[in-house]
PAMILUM-264043 format. One record per residue: x, y, z of N, C-alpha, C, O in turn. Coordinates in steps of 0.001 Angstrom, whole numbers, plus 500000, padded with zeros to 6 digits. Layout:
XYZXYZXYZXYZ ...
//
This chain:
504200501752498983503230500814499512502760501296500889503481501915501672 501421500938501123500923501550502414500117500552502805499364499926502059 500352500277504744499794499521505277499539499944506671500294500638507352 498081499320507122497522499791508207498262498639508987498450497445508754 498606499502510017498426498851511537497879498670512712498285499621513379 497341498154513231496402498191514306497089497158515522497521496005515546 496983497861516137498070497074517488497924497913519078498645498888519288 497447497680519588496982498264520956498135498341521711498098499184522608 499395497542521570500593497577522587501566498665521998502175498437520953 501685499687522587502307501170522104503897500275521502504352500007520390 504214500110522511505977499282522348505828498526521108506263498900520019 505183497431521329505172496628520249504893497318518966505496496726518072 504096498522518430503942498843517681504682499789516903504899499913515698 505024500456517984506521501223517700507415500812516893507948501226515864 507508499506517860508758498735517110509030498450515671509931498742514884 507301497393515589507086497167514260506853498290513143507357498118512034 505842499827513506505815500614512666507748500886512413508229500411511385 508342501366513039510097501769512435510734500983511642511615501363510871 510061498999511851511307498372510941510572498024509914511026497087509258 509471498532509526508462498295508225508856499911507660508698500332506514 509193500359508376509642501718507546511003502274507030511238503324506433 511853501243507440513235500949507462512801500541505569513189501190504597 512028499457505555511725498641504422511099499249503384510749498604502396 510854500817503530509983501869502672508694501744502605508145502052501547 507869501238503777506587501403503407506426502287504257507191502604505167 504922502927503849504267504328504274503495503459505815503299502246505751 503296503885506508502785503012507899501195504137508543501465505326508715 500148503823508751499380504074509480499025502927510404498768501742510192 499093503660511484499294502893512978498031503612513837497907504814514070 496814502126514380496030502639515236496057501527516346496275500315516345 495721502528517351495087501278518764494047500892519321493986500190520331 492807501502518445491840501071518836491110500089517463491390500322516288 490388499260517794489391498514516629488571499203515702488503499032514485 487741500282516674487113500693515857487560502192514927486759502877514292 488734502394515034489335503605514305490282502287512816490525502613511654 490462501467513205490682500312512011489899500028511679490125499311510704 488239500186511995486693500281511014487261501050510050487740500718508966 487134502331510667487238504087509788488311504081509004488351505077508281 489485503099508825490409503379508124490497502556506697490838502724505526 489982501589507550489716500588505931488740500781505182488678500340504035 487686501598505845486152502102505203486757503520504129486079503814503145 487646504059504343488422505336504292489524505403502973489658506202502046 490346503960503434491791504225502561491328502746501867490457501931502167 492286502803500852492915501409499959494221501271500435495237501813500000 494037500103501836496473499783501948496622498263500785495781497526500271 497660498302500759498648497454499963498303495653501017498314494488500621 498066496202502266498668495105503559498046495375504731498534496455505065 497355495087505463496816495205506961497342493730507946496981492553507945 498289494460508674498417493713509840497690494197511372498030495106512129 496660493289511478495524492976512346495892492160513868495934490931513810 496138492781515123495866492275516475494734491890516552493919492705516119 494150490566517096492819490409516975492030490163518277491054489422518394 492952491338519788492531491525520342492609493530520924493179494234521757 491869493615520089492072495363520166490345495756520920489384494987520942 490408497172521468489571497279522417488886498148521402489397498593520375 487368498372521932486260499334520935485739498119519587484620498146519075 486778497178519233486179496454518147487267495242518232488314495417518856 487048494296517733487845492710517728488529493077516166488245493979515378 489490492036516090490234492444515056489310491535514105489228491867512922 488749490628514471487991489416513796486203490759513489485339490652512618 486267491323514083484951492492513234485944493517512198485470494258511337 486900493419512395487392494674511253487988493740510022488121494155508870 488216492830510327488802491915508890487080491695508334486832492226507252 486053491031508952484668491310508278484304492231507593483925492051506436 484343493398508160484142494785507613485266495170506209485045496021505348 486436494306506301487388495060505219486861494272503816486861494866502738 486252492371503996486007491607503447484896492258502402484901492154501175 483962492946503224482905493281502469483114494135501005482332494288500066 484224494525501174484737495571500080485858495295499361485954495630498180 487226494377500296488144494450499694488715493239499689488099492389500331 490188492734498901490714491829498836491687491771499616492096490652499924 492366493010500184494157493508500314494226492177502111493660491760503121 495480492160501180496021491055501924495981491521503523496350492649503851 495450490446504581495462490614506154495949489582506499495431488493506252 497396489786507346497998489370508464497735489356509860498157490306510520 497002488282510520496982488887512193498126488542513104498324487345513312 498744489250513556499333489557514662498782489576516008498070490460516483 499240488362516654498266487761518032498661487277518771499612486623518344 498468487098520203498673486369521105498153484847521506498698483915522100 496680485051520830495647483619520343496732482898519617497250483287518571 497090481569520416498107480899519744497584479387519530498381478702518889 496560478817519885495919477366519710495669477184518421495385478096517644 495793475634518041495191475183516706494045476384516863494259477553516545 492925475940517353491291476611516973491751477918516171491651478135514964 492377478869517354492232480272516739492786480889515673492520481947515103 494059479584515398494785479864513581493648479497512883493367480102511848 492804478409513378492079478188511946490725478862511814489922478608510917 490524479844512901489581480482512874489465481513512336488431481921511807 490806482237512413491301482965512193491650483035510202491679484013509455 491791482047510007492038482169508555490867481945507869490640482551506822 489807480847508508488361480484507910487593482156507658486963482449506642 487794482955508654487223484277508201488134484980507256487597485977506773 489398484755506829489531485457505578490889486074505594491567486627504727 491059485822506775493249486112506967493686485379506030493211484316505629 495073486224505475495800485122504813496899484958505300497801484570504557 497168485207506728498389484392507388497913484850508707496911485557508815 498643484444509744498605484094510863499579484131511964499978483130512561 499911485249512181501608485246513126501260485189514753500397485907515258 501732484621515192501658484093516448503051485593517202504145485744516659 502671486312518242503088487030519432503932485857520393503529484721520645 505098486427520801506352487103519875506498486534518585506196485375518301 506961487368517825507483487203516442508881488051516307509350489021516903 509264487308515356510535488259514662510196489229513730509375489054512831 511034490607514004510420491275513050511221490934511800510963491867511040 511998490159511216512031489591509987511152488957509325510764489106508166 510761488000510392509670486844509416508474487814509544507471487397508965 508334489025510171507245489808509712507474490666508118506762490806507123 508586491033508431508860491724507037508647490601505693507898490649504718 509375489882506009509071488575504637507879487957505063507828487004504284 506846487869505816505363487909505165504924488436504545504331487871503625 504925489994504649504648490994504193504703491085502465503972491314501501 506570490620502923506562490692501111506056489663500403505939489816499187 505753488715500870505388487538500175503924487556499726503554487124498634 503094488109500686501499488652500383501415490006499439500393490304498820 502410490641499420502660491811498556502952491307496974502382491763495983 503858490384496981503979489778495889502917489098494961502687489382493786 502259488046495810501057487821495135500065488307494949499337487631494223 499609489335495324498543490519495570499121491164493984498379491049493009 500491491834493846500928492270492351501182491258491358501471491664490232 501116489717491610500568489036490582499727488277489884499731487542488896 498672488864491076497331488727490764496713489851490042495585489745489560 497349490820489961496992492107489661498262492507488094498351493597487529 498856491561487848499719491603486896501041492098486958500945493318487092 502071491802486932503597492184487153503257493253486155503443494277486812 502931493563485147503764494633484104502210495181483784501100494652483726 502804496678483587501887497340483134502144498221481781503266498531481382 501256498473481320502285499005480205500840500008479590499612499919479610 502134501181478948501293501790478212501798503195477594502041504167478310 501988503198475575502598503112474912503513502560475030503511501335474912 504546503204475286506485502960475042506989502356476705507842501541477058 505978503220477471506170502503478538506089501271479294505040500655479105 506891500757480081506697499145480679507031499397482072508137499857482356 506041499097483089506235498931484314506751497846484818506231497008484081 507377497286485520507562495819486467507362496174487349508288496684487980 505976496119487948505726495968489304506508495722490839506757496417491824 506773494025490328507587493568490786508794493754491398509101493676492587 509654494098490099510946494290490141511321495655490110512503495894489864 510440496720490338510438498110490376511322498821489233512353499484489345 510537498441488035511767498672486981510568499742486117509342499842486120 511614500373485474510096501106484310511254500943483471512376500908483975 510942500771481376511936500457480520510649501647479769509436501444479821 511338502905479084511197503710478097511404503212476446512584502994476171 510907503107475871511600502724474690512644501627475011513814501674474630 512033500512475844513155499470475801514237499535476710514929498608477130 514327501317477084515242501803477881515045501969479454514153502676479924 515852501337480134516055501450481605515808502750481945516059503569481061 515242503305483335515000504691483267514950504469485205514051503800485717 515718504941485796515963504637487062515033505697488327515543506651488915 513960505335488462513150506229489267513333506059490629513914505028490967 512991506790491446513114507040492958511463506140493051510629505781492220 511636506036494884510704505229495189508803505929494649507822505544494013 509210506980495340508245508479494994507631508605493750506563509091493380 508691507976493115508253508116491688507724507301490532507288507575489414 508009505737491509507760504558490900506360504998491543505498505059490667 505985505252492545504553505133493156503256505835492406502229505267492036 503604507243492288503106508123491393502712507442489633501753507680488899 503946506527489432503461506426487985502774504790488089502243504212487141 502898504367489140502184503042489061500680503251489379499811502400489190 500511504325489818499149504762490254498702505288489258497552504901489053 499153506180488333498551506465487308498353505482485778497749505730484735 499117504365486198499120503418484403497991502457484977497279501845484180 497801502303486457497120501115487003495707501769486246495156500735485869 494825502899485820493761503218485601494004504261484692493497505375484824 494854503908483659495406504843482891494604505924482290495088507040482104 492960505513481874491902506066481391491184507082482610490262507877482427 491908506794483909491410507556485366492046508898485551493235509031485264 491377509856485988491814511179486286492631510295488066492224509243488560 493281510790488375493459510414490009494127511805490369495153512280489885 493211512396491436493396513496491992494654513663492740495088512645493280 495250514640492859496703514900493756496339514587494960497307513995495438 494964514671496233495155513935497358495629512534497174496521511965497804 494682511941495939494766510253496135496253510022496167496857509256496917 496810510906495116498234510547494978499313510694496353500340510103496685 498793511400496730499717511653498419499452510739499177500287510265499947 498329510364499095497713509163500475498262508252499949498393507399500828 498729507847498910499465506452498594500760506876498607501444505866498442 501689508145498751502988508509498826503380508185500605504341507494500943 502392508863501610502228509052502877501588508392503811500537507872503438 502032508178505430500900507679506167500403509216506884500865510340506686 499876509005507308499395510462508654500682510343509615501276509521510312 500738511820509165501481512487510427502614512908510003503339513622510695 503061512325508218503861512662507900503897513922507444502775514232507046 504914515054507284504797516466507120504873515873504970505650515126504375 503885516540504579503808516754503479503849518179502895503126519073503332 504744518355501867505093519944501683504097520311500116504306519816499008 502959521366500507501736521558499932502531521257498137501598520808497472 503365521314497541503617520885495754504223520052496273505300520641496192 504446519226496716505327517802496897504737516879495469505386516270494619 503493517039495596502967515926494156503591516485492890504659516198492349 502560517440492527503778518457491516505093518379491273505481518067490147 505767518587492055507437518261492354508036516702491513508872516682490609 507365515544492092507285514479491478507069514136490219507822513555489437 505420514743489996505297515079488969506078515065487605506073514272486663 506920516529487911507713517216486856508645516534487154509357517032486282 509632515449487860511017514819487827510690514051486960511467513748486054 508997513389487089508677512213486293508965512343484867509641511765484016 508056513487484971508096514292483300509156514488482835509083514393481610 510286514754483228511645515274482668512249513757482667513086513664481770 512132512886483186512762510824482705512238510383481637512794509738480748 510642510882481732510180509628480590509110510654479480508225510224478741 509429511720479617508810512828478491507191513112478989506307512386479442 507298514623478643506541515194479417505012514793478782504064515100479505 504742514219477661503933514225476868503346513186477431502261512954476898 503688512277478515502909510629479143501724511375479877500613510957479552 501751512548480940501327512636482141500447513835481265500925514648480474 499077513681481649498414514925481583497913515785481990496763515377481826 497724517329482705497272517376484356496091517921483355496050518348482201 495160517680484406493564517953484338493086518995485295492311518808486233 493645520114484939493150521463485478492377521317487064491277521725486692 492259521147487940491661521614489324491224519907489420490467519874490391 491314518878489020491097517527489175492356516569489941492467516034491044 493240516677488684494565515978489167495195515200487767494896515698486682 495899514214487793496526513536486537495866512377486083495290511632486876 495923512053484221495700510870484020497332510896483334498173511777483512 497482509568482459497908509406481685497235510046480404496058510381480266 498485510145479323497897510822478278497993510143476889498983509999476172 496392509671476649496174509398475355496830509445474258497478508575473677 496614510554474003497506511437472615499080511278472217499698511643471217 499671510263473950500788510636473985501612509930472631501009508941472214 502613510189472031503178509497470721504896509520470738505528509028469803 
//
């Protein structure tokens, strides 16, 4: 799972990028507003937690800008603590509202709680042939059969059943493995790839010559 951050207070962000990563999500972290334009115009995250006093752009112009295109759940993270600015704040399209200081627990269990309904709005299970995803419960069942994947690997194949009929190129697949800055080792996808292939048979995944992977039709 990958989520933008935007937070102008270095400390504070620090903080929060390490214990959201403690929790396995991929983290891109900015401090200005308008580089959280370029990122949501740019990427698909899982989660955007929004300061909605950041310099170059308001956090209340970049949740507009994300609206125009997307659904993914926004949290602001703020110092604006009055009735008005919670409800102003949500009338444009937040779906929660954390008031500065916070715990970084009840940040983490927002998180998951908007994560949750976001994947069941989008359907707990995915499936396709023999295969069964749980979203949710990070489970994949083979033939009925439990099949115990790494995080890496649940990601990779949830990305590919979500558009099963979709080629999805090996960048897309990294940008949803990674945030920036992380050292990515040039076959890292590949690598995944083939662990995948060797759990649940090589015949699911199909690579598409100089494109990237779908799922595979034919598979039986």
């Amino acid at each position: 799972m990958r989520i933008l951050l935007a937070e102008d207070d270095v400390s504070q962000a620090e903080s929060i990028k390490a214990w959201l990563e403690m929790d396995g999500y991929s983290i891109d972290w900015v401090a200005r507003g308008d580089h959280a334009i370029l990122a949501v115009q740019q990427h698909q995250y899982d989660c955007v937690l929004l300061d909605r006093g950041l310099p170059k752009a308001e956090g209340d112009d970049i949740l507009k800008e994300l609206r125009k295109t997307q659904q993914t759940p926004v949290i602001f993270i703020t110092a604006k603590d009055s009735i008005q600015d919670r409800v102003e704040g949500l009338d444009l399209g937040a779906n929660d509202y954390l008031v500065k200081p916070f715990s970084l627990e009840e940040l983490s269990a927002r998180v998951r709680a908007h994560l949750r309904l976001k994947q069941q709005a989008s359907s707990n299970i995915l499936k396709f042939k023999e295969l069964e995803l749980d979203v949710q419960a990070k489970t994949l069942h083979v033939q009925q059969q439990l099949v115990n994947l790494t995080a890496k690997e649940f990601q990779i194949l949830y990305k590919l059943m979500q558009n099963p009929n979709h080629i999805v190129s090996r960048e897309m697949l990294e940008e949803s493995l990674y945030a920036w800055g992380d050292e990515v080792e040039s076959n890292a996808v590949e690598v995944y790839v083939y662990q995948l292939r060797k759990k649940i048979g090589a015949h699911y995944i199909k690579t598409i010559r100089g494109l990237g992977y779908r799922m595979n039709a034919d598979a039986s």
